[in-house]
C-alpha positions in Angstrom: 55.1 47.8 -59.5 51.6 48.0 -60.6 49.0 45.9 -59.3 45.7 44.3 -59.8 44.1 46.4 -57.4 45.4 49.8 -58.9 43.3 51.8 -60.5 45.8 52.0 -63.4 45.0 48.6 -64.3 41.8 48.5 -64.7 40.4 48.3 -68.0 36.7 49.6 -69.3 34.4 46.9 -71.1 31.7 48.4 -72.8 29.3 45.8 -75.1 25.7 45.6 -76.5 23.0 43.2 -74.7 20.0 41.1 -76.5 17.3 40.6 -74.4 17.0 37.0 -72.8 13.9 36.0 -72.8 14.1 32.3 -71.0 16.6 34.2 -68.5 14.6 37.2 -67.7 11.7 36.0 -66.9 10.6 36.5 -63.7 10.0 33.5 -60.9 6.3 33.1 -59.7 7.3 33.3 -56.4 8.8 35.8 -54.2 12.4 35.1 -53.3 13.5 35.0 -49.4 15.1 37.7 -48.0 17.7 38.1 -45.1 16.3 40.8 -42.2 19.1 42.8 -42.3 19.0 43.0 -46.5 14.7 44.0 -45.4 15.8 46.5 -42.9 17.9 48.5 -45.3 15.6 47.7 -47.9 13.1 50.3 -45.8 15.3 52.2 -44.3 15.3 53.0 -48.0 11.8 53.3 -49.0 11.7 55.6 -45.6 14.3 57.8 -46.6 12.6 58.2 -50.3 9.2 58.4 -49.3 10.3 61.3 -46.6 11.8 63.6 -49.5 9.0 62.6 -52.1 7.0 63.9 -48.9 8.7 67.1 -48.1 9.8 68.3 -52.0 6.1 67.5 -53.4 7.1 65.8 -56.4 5.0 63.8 -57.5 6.7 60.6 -57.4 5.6 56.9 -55.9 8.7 55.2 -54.2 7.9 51.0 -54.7 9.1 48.4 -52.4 9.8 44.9 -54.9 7.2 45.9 -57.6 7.8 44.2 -60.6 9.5 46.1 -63.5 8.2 44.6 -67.0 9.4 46.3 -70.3 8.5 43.7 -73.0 5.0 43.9 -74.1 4.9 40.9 -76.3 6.5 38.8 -73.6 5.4 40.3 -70.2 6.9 38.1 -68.4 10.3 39.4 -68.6 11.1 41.7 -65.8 12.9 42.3 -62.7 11.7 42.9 -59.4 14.7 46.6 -57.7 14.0 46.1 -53.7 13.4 49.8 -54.2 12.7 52.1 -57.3 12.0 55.9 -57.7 9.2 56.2 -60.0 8.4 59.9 -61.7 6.2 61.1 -62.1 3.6 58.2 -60.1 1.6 55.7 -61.7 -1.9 56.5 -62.1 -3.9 56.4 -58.7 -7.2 55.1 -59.5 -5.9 51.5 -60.9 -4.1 48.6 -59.2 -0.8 48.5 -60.0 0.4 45.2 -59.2 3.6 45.7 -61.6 4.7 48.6 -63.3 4.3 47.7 -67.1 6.1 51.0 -69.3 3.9 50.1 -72.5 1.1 51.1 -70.2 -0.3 54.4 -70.4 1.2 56.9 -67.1 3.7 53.6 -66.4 7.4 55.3 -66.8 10.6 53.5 -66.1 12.1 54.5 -62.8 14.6 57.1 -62.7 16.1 55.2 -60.1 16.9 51.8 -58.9 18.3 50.1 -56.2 19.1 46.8 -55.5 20.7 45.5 -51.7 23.2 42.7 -52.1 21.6 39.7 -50.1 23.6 36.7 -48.4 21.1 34.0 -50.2 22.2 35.0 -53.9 25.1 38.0 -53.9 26.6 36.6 -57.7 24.0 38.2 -59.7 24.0 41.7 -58.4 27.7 41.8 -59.4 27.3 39.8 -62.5 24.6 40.5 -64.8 21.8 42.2 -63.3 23.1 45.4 -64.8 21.8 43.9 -68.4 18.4 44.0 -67.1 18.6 47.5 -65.7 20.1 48.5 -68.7 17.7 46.9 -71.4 14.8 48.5 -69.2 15.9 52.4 -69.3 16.3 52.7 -65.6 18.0 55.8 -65.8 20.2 55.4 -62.3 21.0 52.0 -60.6 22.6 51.9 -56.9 23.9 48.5 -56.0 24.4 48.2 -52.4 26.5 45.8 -50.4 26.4 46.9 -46.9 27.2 43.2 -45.3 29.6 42.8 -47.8 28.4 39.4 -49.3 29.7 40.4 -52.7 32.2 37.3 -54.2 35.8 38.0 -54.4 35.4 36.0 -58.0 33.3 39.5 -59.1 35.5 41.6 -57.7 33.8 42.3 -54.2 32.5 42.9 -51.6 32.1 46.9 -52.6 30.1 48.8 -50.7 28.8 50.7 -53.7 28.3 50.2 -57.5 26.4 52.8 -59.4 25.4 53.0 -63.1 24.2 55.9 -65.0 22.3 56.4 -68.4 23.7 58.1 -70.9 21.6 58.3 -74.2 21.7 54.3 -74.9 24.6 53.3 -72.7 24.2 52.4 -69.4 27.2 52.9 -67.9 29.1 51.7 -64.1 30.6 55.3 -62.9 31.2 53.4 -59.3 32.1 50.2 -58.1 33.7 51.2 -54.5 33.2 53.0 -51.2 31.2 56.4 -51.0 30.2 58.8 -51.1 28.6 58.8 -54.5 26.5 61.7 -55.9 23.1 60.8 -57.7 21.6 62.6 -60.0 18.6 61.3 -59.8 17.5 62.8 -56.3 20.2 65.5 -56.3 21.8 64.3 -52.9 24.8 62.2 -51.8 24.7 58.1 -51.1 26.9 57.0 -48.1 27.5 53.4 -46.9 29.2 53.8 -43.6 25.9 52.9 -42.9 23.4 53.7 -45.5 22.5 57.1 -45.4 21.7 60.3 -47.6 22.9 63.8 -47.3 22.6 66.8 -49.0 26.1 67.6 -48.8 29.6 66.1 -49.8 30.6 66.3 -46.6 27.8 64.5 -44.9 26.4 66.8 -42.4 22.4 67.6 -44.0 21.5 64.0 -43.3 17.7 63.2 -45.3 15.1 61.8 -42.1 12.8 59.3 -42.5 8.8 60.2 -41.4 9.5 58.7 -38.2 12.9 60.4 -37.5 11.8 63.6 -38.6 8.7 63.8 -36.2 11.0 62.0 -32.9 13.7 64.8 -34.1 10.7 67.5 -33.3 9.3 65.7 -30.3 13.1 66.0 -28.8 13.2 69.6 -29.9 10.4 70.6 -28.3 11.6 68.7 -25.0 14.6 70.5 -25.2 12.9 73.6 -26.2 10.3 73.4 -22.5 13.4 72.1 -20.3 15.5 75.1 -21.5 12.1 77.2 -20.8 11.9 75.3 -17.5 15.9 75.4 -16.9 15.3 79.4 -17.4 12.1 79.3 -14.7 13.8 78.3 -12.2 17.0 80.4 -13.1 14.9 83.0 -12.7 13.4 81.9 -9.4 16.9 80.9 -8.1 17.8 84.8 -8.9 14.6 86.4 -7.3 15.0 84.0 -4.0 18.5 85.5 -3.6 17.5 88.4 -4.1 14.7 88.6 -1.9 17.3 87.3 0.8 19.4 89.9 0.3 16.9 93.0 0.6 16.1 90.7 4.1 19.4 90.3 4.8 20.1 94.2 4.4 16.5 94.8 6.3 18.0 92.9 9.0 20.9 94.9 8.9 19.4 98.2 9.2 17.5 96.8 12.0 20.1 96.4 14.0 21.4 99.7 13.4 18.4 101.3 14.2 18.1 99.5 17.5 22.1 99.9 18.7 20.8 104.0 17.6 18.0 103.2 20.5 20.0 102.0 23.2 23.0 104.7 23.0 20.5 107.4 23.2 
């Protein structure tokens, strides 16, 4: 018997969105967040920053900058806890929201919004219309304290949409891992983490985990030198006993000699 949670029955809904402008607009003030929605949050700009970092691209990784697409009514917009933005802004101007009818101001190529406790509905509702009218070109929606309504279908660990030409499409709404295009690695939420592999073992470091990973090498690294020291020293001492062992020996031998004679 089939059932609402097979895959069989699911059904794909594809439509066209108008820009809202009264329900787009962004709030004036910055909306509360939990501490464990913050701590994935930059566990996330860590992890992004760190592979901006070590690849050289020339990217800027933002932390709840605004996102505004409408020049004649700026103040639509919405705010990803975390975007990928290539190449970066210009340097030598404030950017206090990234505005794409501004010269060097590109959409982000990716996206990503953490479900939080205080308002889960719309990040399994609509906020996929705003993504999508913006040409984000990869959206990660991440649930990891599974505050997602059942009414919505959730709480899913993952949901991901992709660009395609002019449709913005969900190719995920489940557990990972995912692949993503836009950094070339895999997304896992068991916790939230990033690999280079399917199979999860090339794990992407933060800054921070990266440099205590080489301070614990290098520990390792002088105990094993130390560990081999005193190996070493273990193996001369014994055998410094045994040449005085066989010294002693011979010393006997040559005094018994003495005596018979």
């Amino acid at each position: 018997m089939t059932t609402m949670s097979d895959s069989s029955a699911w059904v794909d809904v594809r439509y066209r969105v108008q820009p809202s402008a009264d329900a787009w607009i962004l709030p004036e003030v910055p909306v509360p967040e939990s501490g464990e929605h913050n701590q994935s949050s930059r566990h996330l700009v860590a992890l992004l920053e760190a592979w901006v970092a070590r690849t050289g691209l020339d990217a800027l990784v933002g932390n709840n900058l605004a996102l505004r697409w409408v020049e004649w009514n700026p103040r639509i917009g919405i705010d990803p806890d975390v975007a990928l933005i290539v190449p970066a802004p210009p340097k030598d101007e404030p950017l206090p929201s990234l505005c794409t009818w501004k010269p060097g101001h590109v959409v982000p190529r990716l996206a990503i919004e953490v479900v939080s406790k205080h308002h889960p509905y719309k990040d399994y509702r609509d906020l996929h219309e705003r993504y999508g009218a913006s040409g984000v070109g990869e959206l990660w929606v991440l649930d990891p304290e599974g505050h997602g309504p059942k009414s919505l279908g959730g709480p899913v660990p993952i949901q991901q949409w992709v660009r395609r030409d002019r449709i913005f499409e969900r190719v995920h709404f489940g557990a990972g891992p995912i692949y993503s295009e836009a950094i070339g690695a895999w997304l896992w939420a068991d916790p939230i983490r990033i690999t280079d592999d399917g199979e999860g073992h090339r794990a992407w470091l933060t800054a921070e985990e990266t440099e205590r990973a080489a301070k614990e090498a290098e520990r390792a690294d002088k105990e094993a030198a130390l560990a081999e020291k005193e190996a070493a020293l273990v193996e001369k001492e014994a055998a410094l006993a045994e040449r005085d062992a066989a010294e002693a020996r011979i010393a006997e031998l040559e005094r018994r000699l003495a005596e018979d004679r």
